[in-house]
N, CA, C and O atoms as CSV, one atom per row, in Angstrom:
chain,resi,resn,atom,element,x,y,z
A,1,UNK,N,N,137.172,-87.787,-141.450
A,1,UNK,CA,C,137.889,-87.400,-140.242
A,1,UNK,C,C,138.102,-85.880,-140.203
A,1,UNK,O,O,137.710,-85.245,-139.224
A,2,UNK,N,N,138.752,-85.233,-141.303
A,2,UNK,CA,C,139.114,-84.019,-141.449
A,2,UNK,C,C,137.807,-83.271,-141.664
A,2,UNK,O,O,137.933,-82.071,-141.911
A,3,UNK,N,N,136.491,-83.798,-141.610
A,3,UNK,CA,C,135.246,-82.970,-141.706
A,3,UNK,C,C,134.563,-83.228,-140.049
A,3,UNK,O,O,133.545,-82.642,-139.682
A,4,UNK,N,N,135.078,-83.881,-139.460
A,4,UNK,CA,C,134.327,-83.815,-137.670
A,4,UNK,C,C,135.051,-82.950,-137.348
A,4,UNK,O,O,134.740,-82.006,-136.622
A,5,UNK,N,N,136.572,-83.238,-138.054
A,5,UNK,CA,C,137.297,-81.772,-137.175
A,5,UNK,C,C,137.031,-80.693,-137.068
A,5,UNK,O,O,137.003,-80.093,-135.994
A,6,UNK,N,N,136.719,-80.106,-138.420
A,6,UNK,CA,C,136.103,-78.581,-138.681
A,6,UNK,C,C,134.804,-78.670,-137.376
A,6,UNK,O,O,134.753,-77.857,-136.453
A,7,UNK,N,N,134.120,-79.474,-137.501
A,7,UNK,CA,C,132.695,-79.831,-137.189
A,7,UNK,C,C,133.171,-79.208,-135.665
A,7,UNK,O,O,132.866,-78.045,-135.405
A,8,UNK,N,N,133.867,-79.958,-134.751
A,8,UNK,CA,C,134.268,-79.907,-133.183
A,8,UNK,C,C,135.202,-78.762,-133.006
A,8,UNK,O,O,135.522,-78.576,-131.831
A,9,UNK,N,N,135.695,-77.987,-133.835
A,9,UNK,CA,C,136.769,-77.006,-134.238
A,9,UNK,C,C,135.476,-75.745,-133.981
A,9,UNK,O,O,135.722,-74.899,-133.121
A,10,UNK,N,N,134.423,-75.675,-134.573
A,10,UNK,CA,C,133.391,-74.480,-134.461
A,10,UNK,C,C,132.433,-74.928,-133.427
A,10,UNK,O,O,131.763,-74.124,-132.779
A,11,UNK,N,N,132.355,-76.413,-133.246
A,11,UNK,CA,C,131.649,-76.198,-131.860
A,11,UNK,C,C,132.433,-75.624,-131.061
A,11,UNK,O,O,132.038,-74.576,-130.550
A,12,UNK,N,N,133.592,-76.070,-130.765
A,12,UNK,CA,C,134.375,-75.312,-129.344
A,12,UNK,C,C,134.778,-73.463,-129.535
A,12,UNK,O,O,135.199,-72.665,-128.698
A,13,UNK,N,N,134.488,-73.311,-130.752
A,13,UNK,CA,C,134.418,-72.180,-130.773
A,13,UNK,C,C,133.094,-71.348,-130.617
A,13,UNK,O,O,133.107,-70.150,-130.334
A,14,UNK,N,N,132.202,-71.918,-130.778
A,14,UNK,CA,C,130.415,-71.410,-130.531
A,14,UNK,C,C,130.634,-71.418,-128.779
A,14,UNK,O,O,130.552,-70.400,-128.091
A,15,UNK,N,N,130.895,-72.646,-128.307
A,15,UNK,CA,C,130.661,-73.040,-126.888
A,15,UNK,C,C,131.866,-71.648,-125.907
A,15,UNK,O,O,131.664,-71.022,-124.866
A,16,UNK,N,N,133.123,-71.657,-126.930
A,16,UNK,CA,C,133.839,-70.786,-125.558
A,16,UNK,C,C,133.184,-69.489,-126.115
A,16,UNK,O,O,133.314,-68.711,-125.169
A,17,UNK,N,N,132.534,-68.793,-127.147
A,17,UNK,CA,C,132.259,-67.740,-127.099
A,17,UNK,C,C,130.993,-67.404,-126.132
A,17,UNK,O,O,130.890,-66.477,-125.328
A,18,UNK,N,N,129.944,-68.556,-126.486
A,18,UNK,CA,C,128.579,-68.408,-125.455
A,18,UNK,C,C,129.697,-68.414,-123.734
A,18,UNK,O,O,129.255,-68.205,-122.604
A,19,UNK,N,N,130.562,-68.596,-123.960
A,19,UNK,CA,C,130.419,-68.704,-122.441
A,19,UNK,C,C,131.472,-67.259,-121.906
A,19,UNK,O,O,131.521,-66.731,-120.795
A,20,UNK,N,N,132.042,-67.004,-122.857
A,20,UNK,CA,C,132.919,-65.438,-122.611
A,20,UNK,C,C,131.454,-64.744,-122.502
A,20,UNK,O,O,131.073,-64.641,-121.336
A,21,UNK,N,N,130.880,-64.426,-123.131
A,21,UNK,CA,C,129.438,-63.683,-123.001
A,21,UNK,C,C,128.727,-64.022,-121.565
A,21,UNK,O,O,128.549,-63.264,-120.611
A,22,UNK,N,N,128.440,-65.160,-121.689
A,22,UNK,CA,C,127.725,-65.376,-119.968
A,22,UNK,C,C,128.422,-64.730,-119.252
A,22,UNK,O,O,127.831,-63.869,-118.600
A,23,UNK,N,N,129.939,-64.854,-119.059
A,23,UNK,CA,C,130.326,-64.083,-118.267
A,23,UNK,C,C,130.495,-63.014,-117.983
A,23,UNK,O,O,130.755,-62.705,-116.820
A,24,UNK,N,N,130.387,-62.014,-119.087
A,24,UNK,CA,C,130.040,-60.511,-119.531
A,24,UNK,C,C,129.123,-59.990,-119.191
A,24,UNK,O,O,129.143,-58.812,-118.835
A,25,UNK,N,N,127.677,-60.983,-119.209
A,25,UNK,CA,C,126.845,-60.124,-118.683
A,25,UNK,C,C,126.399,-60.656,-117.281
A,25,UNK,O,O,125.673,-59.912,-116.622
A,26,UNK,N,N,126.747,-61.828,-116.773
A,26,UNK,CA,C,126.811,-62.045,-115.117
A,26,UNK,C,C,126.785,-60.766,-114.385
A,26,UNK,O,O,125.903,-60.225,-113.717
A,27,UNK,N,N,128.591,-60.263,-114.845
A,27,UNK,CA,C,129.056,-59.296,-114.275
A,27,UNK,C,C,128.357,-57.998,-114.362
A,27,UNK,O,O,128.593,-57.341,-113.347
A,28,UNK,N,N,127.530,-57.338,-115.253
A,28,UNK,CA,C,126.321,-56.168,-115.461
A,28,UNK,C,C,127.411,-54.907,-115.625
A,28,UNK,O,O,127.141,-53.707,-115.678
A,29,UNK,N,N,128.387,-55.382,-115.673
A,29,UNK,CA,C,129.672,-54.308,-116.052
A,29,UNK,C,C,129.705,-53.674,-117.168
A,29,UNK,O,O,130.509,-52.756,-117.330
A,30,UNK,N,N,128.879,-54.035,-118.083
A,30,UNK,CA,C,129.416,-53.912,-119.575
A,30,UNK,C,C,128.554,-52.215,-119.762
A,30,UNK,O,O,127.534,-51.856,-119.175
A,31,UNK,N,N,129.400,-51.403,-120.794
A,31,UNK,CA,C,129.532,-49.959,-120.769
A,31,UNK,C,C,128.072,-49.312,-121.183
A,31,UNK,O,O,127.353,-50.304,-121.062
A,32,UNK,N,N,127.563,-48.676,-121.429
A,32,UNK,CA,C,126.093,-48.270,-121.892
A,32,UNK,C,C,124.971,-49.276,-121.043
A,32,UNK,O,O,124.131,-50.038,-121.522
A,33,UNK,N,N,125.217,-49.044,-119.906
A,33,UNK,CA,C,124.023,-50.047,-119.360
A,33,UNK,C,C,123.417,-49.498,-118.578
A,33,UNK,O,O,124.075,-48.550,-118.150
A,34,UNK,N,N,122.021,-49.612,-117.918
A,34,UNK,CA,C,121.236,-48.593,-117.184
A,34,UNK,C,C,121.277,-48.835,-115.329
A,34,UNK,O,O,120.928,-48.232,-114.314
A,35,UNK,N,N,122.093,-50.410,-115.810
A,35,UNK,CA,C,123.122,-50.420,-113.881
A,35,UNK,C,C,124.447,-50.802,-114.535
A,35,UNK,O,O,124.756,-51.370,-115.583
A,36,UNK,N,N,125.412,-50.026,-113.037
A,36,UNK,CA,C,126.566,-50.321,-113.729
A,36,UNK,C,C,127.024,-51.039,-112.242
A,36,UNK,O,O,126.645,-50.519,-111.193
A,37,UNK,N,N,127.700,-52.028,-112.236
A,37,UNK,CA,C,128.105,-52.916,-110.887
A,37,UNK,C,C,128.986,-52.764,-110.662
A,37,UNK,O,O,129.808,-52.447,-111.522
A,38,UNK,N,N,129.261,-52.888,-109.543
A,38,UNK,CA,C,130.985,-53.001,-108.917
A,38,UNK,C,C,131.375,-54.169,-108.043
A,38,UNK,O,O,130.488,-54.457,-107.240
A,39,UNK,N,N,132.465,-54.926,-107.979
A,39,UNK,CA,C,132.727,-55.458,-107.246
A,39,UNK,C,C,134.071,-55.472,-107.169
A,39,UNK,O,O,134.885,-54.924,-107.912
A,40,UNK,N,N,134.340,-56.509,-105.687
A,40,UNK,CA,C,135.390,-55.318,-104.357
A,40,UNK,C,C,135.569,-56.906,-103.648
A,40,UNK,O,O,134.584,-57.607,-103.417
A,41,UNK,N,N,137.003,-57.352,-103.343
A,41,UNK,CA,C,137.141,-58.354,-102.876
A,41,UNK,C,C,137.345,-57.401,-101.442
A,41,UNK,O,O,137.780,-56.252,-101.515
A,42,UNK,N,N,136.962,-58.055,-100.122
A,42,UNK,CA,C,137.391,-57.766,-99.074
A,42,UNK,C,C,136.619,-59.007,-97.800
A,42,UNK,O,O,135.982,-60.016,-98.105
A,43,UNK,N,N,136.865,-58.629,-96.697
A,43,UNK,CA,C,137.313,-59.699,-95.012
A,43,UNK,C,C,136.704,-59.089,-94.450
A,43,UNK,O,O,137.306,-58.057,-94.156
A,44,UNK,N,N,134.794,-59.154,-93.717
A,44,UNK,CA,C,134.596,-58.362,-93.122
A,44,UNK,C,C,135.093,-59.232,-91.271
A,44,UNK,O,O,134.683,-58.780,-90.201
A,45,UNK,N,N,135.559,-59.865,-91.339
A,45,UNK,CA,C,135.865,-60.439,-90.357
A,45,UNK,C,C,137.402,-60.008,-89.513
A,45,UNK,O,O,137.875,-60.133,-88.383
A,46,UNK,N,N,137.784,-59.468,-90.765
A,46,UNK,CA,C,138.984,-58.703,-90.239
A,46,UNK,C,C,139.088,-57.041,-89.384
A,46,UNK,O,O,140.031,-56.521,-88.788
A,47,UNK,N,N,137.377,-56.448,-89.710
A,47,UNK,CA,C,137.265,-55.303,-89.144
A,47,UNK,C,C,136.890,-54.388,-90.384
A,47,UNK,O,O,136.126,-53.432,-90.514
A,48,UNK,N,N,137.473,-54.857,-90.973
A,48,UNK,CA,C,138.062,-53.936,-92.967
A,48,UNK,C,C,136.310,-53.981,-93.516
A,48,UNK,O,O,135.632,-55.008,-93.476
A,49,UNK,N,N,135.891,-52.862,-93.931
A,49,UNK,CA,C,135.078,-52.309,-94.577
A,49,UNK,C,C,134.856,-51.690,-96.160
A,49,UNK,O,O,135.718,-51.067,-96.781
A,50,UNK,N,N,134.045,-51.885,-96.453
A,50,UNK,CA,C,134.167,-50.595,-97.600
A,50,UNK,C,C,133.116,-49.781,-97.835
A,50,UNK,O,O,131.981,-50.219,-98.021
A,51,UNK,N,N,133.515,-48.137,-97.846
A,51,UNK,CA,C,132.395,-47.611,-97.580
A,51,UNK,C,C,132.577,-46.680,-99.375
A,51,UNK,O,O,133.386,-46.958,-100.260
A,52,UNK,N,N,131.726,-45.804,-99.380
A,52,UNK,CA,C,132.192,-44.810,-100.452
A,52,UNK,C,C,131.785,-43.408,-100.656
A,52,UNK,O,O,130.852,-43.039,-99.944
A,53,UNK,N,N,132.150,-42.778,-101.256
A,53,UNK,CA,C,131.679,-41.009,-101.191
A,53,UNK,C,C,131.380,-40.962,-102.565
A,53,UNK,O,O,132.178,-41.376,-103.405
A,54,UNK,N,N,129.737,-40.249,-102.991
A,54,UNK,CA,C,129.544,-39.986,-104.323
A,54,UNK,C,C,129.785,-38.251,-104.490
A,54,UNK,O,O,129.332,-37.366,-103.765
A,55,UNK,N,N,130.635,-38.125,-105.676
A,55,UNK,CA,C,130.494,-36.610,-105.650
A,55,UNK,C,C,130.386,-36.127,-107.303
A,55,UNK,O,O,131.397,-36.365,-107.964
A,56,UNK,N,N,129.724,-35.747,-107.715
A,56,UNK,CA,C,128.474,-34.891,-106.620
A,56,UNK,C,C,126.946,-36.284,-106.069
A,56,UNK,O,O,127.147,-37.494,-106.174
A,57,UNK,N,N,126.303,-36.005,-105.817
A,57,UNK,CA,C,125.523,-36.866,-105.508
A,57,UNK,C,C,124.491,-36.419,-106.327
A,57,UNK,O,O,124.360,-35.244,-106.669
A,58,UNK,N,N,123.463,-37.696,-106.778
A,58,UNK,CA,C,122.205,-37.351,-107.920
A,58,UNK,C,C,122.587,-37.679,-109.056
A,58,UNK,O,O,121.757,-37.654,-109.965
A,59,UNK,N,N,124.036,-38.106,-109.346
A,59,UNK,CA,C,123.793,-38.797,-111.334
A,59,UNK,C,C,123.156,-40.093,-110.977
A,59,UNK,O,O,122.058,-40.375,-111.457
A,60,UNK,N,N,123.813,-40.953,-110.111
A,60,UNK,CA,C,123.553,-42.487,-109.908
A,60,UNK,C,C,123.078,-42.228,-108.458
A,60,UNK,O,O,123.280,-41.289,-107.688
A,61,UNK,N,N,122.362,-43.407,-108.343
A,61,UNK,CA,C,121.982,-44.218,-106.967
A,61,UNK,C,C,122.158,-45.575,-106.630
A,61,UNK,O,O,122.116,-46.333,-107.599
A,62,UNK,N,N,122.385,-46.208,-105.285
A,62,UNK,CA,C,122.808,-47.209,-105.490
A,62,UNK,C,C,121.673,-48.171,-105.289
A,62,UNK,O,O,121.085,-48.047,-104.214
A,63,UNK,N,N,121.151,-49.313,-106.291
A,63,UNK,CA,C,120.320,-50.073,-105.991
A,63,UNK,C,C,119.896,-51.103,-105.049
A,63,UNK,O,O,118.798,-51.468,-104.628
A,64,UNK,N,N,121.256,-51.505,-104.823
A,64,UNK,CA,C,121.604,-52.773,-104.018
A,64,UNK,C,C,123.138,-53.229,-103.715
A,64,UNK,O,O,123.920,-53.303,-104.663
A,65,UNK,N,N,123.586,-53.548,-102.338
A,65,UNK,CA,C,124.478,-53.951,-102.136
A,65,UNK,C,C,125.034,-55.287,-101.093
A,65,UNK,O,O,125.037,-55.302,-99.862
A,66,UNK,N,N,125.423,-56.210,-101.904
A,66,UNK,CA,C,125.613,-57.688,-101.276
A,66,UNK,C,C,127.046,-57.795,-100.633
A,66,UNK,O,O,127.936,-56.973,-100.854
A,67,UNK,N,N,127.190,-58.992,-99.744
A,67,UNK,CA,C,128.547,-59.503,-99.450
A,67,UNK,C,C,127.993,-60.956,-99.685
A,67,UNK,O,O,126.803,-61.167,-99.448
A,68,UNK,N,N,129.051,-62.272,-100.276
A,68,UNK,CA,C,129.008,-63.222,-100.543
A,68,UNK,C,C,130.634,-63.871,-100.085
A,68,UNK,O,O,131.649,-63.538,-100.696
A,69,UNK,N,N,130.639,-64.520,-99.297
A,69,UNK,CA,C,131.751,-65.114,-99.193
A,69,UNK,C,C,132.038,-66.134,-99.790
A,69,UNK,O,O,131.173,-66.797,-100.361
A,70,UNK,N,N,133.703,-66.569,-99.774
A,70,UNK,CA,C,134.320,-67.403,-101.012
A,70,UNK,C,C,133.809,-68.828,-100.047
A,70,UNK,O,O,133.922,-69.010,-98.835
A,71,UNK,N,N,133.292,-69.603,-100.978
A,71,UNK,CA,C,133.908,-71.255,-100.580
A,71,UNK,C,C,134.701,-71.345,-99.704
A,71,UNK,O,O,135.709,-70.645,-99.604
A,72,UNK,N,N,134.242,-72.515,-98.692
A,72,UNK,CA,C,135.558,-72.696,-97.946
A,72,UNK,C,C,135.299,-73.785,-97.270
A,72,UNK,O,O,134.208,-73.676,-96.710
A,73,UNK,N,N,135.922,-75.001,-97.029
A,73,UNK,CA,C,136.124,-75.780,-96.473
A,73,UNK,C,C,135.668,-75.716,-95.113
A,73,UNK,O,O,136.253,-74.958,-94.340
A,74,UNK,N,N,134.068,-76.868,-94.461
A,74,UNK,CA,C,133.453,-76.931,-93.198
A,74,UNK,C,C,134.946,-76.745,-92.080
A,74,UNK,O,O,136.082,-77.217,-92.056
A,75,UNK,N,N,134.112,-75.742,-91.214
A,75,UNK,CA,C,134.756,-75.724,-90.246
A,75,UNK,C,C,135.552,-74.509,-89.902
A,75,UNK,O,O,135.978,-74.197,-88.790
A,76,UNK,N,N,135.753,-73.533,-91.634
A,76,UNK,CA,C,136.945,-72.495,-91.719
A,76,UNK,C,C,136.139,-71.148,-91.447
A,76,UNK,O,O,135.147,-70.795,-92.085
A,77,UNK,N,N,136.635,-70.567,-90.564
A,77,UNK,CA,C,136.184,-69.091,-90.119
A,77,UNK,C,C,137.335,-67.757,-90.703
A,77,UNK,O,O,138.558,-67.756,-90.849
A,78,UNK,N,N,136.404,-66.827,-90.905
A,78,UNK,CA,C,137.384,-65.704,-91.121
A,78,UNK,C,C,138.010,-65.994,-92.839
A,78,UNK,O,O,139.200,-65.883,-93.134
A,79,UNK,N,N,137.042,-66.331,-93.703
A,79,UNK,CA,C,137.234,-66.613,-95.026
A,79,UNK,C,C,136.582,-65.667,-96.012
A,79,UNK,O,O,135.407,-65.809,-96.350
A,80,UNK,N,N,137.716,-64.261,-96.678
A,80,UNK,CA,C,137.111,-63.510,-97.596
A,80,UNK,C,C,136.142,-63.682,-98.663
A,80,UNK,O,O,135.876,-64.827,-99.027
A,81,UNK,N,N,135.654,-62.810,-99.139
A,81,UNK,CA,C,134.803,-62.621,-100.184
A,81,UNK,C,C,134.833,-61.573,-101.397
A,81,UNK,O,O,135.772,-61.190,-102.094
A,82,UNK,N,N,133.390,-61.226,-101.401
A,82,UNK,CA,C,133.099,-60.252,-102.405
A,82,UNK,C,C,132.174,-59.576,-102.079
A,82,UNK,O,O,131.356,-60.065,-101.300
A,83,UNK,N,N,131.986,-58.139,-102.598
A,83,UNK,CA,C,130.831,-57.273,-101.964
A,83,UNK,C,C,131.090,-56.750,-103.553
A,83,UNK,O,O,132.000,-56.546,-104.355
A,84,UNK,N,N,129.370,-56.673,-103.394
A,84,UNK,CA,C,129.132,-55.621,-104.841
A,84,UNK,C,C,127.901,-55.095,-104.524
A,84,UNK,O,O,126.985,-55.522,-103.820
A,85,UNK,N,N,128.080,-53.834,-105.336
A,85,UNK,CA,C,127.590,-52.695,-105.096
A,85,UNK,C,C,126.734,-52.657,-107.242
A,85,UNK,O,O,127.151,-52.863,-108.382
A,86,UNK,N,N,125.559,-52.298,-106.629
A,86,UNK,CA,C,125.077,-51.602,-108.107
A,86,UNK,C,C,124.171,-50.453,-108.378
A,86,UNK,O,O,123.146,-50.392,-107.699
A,87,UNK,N,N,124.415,-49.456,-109.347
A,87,UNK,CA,C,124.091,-48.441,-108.885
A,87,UNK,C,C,123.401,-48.400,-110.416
A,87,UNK,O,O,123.820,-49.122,-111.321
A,88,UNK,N,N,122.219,-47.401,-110.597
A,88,UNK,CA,C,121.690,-46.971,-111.474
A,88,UNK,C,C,121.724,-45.349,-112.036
A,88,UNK,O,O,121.720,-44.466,-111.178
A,89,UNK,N,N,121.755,-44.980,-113.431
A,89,UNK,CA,C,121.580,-43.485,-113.101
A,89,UNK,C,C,120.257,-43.105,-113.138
A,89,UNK,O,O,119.215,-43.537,-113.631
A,90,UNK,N,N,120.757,-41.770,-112.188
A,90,UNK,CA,C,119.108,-40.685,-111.979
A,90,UNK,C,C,119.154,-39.480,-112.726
A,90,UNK,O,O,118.073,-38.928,-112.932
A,91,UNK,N,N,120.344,-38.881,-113.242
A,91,UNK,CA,C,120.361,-37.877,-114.227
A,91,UNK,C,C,121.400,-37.739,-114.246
A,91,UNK,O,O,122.206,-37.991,-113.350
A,92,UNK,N,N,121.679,-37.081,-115.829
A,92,UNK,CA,C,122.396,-36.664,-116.325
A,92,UNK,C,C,123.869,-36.224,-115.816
A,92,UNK,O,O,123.955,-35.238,-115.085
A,93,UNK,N,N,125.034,-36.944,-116.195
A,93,UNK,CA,C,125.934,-36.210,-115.578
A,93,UNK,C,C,127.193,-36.680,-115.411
A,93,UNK,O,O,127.233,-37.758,-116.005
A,94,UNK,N,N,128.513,-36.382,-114.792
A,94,UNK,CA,C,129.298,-37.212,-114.707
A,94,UNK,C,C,129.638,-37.195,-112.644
A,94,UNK,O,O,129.284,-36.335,-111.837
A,95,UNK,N,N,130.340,-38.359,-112.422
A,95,UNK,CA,C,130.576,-38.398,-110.944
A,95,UNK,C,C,131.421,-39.525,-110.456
A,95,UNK,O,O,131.859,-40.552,-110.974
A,96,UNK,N,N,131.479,-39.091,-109.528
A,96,UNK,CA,C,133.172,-40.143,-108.898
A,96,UNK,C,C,132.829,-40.713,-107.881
A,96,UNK,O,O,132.488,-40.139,-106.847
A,97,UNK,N,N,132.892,-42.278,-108.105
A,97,UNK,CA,C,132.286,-42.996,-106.420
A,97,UNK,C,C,133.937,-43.231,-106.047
A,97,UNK,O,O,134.731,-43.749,-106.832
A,98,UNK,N,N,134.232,-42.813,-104.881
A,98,UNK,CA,C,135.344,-43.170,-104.277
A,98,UNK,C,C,135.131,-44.580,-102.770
A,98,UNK,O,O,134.563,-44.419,-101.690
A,99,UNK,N,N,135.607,-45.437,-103.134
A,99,UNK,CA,C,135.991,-46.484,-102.340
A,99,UNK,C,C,136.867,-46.245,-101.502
A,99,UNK,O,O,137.907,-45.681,-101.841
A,100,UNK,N,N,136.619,-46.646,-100.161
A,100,UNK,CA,C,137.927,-46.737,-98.993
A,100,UNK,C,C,137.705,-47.862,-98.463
A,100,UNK,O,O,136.663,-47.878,-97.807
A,101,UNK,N,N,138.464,-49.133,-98.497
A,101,UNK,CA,C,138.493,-50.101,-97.270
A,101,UNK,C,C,138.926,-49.778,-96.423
A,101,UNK,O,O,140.021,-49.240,-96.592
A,102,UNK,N,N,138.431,-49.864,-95.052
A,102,UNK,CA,C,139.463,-49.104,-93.532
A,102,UNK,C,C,138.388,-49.831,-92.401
A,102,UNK,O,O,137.207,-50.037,-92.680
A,103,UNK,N,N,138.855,-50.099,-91.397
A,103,UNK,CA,C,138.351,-50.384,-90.207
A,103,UNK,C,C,137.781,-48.622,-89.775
A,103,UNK,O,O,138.515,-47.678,-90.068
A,104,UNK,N,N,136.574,-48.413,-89.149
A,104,UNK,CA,C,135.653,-47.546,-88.871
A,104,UNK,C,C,136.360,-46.652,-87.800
A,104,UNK,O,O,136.635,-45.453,-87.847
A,105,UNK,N,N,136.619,-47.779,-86.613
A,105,UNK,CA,C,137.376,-46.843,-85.569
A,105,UNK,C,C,138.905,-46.192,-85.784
A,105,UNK,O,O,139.406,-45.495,-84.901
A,106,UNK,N,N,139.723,-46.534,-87.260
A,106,UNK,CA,C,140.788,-46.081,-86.619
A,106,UNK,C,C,140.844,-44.707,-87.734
A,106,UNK,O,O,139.846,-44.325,-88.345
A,107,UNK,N,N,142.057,-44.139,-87.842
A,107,UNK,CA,C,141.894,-42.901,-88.178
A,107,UNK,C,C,142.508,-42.835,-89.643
A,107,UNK,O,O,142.246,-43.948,-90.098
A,108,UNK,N,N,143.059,-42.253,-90.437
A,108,UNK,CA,C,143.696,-42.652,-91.807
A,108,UNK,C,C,144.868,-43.679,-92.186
A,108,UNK,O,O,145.106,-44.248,-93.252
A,109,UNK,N,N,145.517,-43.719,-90.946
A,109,UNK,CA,C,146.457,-44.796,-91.121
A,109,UNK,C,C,145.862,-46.117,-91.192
A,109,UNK,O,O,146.585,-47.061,-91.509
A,110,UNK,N,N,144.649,-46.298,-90.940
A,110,UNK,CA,C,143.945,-47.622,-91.153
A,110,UNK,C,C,143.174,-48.280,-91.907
A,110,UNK,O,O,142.585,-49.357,-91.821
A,111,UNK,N,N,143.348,-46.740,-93.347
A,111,UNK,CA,C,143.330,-47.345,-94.393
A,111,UNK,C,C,143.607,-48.110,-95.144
A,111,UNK,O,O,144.732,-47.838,-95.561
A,112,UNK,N,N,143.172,-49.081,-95.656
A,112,UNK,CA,C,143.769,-50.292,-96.237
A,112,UNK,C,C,144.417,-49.928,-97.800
A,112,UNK,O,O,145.593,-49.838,-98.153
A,113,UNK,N,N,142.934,-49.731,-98.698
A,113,UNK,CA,C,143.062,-49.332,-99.780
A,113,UNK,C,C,142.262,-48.361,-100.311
A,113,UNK,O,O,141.290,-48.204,-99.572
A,114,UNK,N,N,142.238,-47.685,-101.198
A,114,UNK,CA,C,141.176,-46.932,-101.902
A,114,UNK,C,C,141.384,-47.202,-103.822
A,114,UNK,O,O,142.390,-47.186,-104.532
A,115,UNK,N,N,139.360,-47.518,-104.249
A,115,UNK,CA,C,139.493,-47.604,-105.342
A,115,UNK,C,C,138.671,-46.622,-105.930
A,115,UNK,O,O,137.877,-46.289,-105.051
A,116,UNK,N,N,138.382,-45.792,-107.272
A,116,UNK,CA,C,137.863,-44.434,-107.485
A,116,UNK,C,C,137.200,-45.485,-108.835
A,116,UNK,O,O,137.625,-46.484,-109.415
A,117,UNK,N,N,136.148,-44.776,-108.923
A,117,UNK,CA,C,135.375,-45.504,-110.250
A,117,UNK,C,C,134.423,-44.069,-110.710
A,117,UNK,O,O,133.486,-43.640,-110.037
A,118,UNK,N,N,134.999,-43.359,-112.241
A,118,UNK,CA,C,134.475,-42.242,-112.335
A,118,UNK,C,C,133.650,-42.800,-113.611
A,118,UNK,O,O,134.075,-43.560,-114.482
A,119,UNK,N,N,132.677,-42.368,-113.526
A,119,UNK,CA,C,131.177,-42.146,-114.668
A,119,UNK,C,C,130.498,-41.664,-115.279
A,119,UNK,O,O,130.567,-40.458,-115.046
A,120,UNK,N,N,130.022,-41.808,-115.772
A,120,UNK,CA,C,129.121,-41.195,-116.783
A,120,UNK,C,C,127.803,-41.118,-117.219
A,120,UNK,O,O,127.675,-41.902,-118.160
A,121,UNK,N,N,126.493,-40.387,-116.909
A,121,UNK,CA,C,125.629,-40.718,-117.474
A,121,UNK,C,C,124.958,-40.214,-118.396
A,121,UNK,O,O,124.939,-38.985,-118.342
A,122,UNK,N,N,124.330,-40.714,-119.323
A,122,UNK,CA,C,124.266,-40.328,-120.445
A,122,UNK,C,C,122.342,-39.526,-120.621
A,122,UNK,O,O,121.784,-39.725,-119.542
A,123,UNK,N,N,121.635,-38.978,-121.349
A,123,UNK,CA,C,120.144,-38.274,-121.196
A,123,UNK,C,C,119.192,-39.647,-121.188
A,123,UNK,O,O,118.003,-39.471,-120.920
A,124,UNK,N,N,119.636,-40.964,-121.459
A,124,UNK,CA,C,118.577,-41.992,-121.387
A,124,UNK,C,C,119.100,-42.752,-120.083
A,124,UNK,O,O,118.416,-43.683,-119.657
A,125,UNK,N,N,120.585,-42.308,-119.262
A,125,UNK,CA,C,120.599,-43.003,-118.444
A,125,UNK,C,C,121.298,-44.332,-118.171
A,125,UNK,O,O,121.280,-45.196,-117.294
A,126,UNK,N,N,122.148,-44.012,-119.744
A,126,UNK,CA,C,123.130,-45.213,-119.411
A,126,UNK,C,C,124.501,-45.156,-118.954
A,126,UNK,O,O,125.110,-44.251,-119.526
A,127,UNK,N,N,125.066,-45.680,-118.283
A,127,UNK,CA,C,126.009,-45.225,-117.114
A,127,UNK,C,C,127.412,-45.800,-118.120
A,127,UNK,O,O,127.219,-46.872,-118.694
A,128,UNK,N,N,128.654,-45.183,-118.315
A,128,UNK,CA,C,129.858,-45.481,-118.847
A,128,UNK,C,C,130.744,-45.085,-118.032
A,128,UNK,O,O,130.546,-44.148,-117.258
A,129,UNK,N,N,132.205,-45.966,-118.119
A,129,UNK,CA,C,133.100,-45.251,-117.619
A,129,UNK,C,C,133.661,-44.141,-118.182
A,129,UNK,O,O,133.477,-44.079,-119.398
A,130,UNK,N,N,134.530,-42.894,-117.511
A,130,UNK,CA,C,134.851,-42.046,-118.383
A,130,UNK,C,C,136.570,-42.291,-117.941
A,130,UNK,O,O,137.453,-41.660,-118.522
């Protein structure tokens, strides 16, 4: 008895580690990597956007950028999501992508939020936070 235990004791420990990892690299977040991803819960149904400013421009570029909305029960409109953004570096350097959610037409007061994600790239091109 006390030897299945050990036995089911390191499986569940093999099984939750493989799966902390899957989820580590799902996300393409992880530090020294040659894309670094972002993701950004937001409602494009609400008007709310997210746009961003690279400065300086030329360490990273952005490869690709999705919106995926959450699950939701047939029938439900106007149900948030996720947008991610992934960017690669092009040289050397450090730089600041600044995030603004805001509806387009209105003026700063219609800012929602802002998120800043500053970086790093390294001479082979692998992108870190700094």
């Amino acid at each position: 008895m006390r030897k299945n235990m050990r036995k089911n004791t390191a499986l569940l420990i093999l099984v939750t580690s493989l799966m902390v990892l899957g989820a580590i690299t799902l996300t393409g977040c992880k530090e020294g990597q040659k894309r670094y991803t972002i993701k950004l819960e937001g409602n494009p149904t609400t008007g709310y956007e997210w746009t961003y400013v690279m400065k300086p421009e030329g360490i990273v570029r952005e490869v690709s950028s999705d919106y995926k909305q959450d699950k939701a029960p047939l029938d439900y409109t106007g149900v948030g999501g996720e947008y991610t953004y992934v960017f690669e570096g092009v040289s050397p350097g450090k730089v600041e992508l600044l995030f603004t959610y805001a509806r387009p037409w209105e003026d700063d007061a219609g800012i929602a939020t802002t998120e800043s994600f500053k970086l790093s790239v390294d001479s082979d091109l692998r992108i870190t936070e700094r």
